[in-house]
C-alpha positions as CSV (number, residue, x, y, z in Angstrom):
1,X,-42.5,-12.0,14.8
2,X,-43.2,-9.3,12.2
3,X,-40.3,-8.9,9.7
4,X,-39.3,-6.0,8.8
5,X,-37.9,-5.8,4.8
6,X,-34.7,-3.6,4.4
7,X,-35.4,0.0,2.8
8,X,-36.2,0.2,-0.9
9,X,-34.2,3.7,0.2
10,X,-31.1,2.1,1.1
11,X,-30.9,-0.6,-1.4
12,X,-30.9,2.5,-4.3
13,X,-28.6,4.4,-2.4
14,X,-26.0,1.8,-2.8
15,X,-26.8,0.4,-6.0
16,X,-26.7,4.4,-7.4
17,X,-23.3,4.5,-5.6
18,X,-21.9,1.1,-7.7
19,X,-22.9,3.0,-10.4
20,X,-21.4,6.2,-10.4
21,X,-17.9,4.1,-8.9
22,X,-18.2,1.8,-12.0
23,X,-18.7,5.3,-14.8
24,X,-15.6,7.0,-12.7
25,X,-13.2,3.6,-12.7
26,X,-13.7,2.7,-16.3
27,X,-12.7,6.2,-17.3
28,X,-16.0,6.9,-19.1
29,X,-16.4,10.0,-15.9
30,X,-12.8,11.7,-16.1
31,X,-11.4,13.9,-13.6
32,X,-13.2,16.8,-14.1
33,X,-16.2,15.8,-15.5
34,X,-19.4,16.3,-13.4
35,X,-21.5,14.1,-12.2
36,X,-24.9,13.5,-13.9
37,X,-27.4,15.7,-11.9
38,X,-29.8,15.1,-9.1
39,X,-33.0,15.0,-11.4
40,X,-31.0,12.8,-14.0
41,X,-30.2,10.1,-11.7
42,X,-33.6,10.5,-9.9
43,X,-35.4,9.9,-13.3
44,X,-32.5,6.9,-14.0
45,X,-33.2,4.9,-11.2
46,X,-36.9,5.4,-10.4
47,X,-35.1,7.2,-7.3
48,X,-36.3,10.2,-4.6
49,X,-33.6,12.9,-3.9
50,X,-32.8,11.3,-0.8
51,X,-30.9,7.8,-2.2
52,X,-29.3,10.1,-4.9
53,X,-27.6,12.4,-2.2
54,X,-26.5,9.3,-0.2
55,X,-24.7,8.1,-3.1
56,X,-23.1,10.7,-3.9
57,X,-22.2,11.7,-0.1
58,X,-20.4,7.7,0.0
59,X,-18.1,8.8,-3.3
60,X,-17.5,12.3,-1.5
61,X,-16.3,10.1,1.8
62,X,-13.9,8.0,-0.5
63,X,-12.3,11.1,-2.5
64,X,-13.4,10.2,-5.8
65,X,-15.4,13.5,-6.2
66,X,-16.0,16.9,-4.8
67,X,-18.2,18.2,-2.1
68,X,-20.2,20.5,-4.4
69,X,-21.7,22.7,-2.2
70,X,-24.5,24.0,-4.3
71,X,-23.0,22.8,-7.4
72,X,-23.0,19.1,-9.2
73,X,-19.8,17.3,-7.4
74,X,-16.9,16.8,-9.9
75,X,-14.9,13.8,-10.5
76,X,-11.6,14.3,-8.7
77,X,-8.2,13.7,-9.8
78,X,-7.4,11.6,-7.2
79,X,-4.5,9.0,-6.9
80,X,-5.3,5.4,-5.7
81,X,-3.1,3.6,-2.7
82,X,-1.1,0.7,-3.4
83,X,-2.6,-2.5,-2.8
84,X,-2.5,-4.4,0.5
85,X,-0.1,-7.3,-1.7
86,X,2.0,-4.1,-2.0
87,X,2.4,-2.4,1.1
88,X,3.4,-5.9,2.1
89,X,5.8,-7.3,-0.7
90,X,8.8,-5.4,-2.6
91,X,8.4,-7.6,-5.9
92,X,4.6,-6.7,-5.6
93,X,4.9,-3.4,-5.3
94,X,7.9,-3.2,-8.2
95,X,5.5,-5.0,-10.6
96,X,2.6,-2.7,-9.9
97,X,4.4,-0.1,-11.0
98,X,5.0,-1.6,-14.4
99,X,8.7,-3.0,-14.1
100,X,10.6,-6.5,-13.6
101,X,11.4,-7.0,-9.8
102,X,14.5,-8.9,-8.9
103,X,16.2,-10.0,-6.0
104,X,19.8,-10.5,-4.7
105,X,20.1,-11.8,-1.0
106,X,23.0,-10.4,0.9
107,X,23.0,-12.3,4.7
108,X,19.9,-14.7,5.7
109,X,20.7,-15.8,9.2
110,X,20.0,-15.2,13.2
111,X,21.0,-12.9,15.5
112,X,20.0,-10.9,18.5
113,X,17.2,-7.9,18.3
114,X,17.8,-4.5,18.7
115,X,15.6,-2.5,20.7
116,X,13.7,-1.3,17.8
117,X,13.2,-5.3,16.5
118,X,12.7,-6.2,20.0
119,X,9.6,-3.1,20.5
120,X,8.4,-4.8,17.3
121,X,7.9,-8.1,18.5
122,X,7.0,-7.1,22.0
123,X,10.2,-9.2,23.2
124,X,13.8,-8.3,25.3
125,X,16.3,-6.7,23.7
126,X,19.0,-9.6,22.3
127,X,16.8,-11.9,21.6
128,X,17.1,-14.6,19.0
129,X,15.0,-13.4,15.6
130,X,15.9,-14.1,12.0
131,X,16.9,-11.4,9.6
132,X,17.5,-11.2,5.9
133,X,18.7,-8.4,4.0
134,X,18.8,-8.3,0.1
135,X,18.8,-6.0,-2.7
136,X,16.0,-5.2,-4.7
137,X,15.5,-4.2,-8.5
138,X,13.5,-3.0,-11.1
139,X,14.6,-4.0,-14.3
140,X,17.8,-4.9,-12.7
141,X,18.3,-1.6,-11.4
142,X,19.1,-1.6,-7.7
143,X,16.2,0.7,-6.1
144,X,16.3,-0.3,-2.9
145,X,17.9,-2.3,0.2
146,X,15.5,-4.6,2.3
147,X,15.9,-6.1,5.8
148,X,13.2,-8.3,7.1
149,X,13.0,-9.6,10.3
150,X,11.1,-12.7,11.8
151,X,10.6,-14.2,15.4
152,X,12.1,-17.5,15.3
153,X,9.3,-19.8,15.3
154,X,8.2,-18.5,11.8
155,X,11.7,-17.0,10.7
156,X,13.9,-20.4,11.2
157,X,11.3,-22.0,8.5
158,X,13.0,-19.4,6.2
159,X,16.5,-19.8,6.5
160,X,17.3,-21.8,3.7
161,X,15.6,-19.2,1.6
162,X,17.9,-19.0,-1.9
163,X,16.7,-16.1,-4.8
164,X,15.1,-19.2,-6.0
165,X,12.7,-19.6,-3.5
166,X,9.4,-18.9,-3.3
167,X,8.6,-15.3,-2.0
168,X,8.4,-15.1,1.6
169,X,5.1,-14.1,1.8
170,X,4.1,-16.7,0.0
171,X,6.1,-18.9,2.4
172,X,4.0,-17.2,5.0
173,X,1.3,-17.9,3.9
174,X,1.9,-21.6,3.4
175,X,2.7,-21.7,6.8
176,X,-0.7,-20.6,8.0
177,X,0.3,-17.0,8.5
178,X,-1.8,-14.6,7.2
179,X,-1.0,-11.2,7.9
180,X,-4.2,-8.6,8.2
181,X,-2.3,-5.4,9.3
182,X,0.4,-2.8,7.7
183,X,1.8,0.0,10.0
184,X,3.9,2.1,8.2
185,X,6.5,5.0,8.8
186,X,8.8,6.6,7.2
187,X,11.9,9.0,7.3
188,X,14.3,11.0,5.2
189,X,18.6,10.2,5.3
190,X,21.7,10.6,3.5
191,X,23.4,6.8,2.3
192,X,26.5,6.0,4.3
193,X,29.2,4.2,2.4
194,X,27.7,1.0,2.5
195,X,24.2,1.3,1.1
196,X,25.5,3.8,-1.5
197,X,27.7,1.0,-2.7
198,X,25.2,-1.7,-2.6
199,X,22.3,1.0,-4.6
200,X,24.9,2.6,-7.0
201,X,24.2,6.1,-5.7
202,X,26.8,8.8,-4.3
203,X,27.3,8.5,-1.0
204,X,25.1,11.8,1.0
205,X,22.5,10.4,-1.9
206,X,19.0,11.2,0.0
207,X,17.0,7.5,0.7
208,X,13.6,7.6,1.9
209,X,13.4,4.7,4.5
210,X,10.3,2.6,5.6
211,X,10.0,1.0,8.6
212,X,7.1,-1.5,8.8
213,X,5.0,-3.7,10.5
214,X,3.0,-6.3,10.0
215,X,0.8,-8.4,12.3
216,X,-2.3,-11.0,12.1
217,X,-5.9,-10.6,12.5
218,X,-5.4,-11.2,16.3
219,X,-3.0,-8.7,16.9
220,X,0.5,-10.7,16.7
221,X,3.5,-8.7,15.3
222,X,4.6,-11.5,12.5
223,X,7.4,-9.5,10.5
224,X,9.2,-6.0,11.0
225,X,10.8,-4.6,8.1
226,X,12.9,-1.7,6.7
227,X,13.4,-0.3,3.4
228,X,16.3,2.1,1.9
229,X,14.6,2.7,-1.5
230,X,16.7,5.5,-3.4
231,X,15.3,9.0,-3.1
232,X,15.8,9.5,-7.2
233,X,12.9,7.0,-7.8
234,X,10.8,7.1,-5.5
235,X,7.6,9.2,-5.7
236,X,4.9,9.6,-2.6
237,X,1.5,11.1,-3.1
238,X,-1.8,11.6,-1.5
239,X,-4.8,13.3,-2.2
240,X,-7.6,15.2,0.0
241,X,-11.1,16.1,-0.7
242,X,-13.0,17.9,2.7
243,X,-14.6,15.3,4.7
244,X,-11.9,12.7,3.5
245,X,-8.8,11.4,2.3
246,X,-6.9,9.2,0.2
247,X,-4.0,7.0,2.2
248,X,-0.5,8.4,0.8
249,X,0.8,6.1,-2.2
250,X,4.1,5.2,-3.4
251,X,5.4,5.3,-7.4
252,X,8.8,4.5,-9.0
253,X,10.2,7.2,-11.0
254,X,10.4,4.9,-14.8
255,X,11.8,7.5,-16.2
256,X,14.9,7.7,-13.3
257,X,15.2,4.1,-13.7
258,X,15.6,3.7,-17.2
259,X,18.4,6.3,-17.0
260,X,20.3,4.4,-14.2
């Protein structure tokens, strides 16, 4: 059987591409800044106009530049999403941002689902699942309040689980779970007595909330959580370019924290 080499075509279309990514993530191709021009990168690489216009149309489809339209494409200012580690872990996500996370645990123990745990888990409403709510900081600033909850074949391997511990993901993943999916959603409220208390805010203080799941590569719901995360630090941003997006992103407000 005759084989058929892959396209000289496509192999400079995405090498062009790693290219142009590289000059835009180093900084050395600001926002702003235009992209080299056809004939340059034509003459660069040895390349037609064809490869050239692919690799640029790939950088257009991920937001990191303009659409043109008769005009060299500019680098766009456009802000990156968290990483997976952070979607998925509080102490990730605090660190990313530049601060030190910590940890107080309030109630680790069982008790019965409500329906929106239950819908989670795809199980009856009452059932046994493990939950544990703690207090998260960044540089020992309370920023937000955390409930995570766990059916009880992977949650009762937590329930020992001290501020000492390891991180529960870790702990997941120890245990063979490997989570390969994030679904979040999210809400505005006003902090009831309680979680204005446990945050050091007024209470009527605005939270932004975050309800989330995650499940395996095969489908299976593994954790549902929810955040309180004061509305004073918390930042969310996305970006658009036509033809694409960029997924929303969440920042801490340093400045708010260091004033708390």
């Amino acid at each position: 059987m005759l084989e058929i080499p892959q396209s000289r075509s496509r192999q400079q279309h995405v090498e062009i591409a790693e290219y142009l990514q590289g000059l835009i993530q180093s900084g050395e191709l600001a926002p702003g800044d235009q992209l080299p021009s056809e004939a340059e990168l034509c003459a660069q690489f040895g390349s037609s106009r064809g490869p050239v216009r692919q690799a640029v149309a790939t950088l257009r489809s991920e937001g990191l530049v303009s659409s043109g339209r008769g005009r060299r494409s500019t680098v766009l200012d456009t802000q990156t999403s968290n990483s997976f580690e952070a979607l998925l872990s509080a102490t990730t996500f605090i660190e990313e941002e530049g601060h030190t996370a910590g940890k107080q645990i309030l109630h680790v123990g069982q008790g019965a689902a409500s329906d929106t745990v239950a819908d989670a888990f795809g199980i009856e409403h009452g059932e046994e699942v493990v939950e544990i709510r703690s207090i998260r900081t960044a540089d020992d600033v309370p920023v937000m309040l955390e409930t995570l909850f766990f059916p009880i074949r992977i949650g009762e391997n937590l329930l020992n689980l001290t501020s000492e511990s390891k991180p529960v993901h870790q702990q997941l993943l120890d245990m063979g779970v490997e989570v390969d999916n994030v679904v979040r959603k999210a809400h505005i409220s006003q902090a009831d007595t309680d979680k204005a208390g446990l945050l050091h805010i007024s209470e009527g203080a605005p939270l932004f909330n975050i309800q989330l799941r995650a499940s395996t590569y095969q489908g299976e719901t593994v954790e549902y959580a929810e955040y309180s995360v004061r509305g004073d630090v918390i930042t969310l941003s996305q970006s658009h370019v036509r033809g694409g997006s960029v997924p929303v992103k969440l920042s801490l407000n340093s400045t708010h924290i260091k004033h708390s």
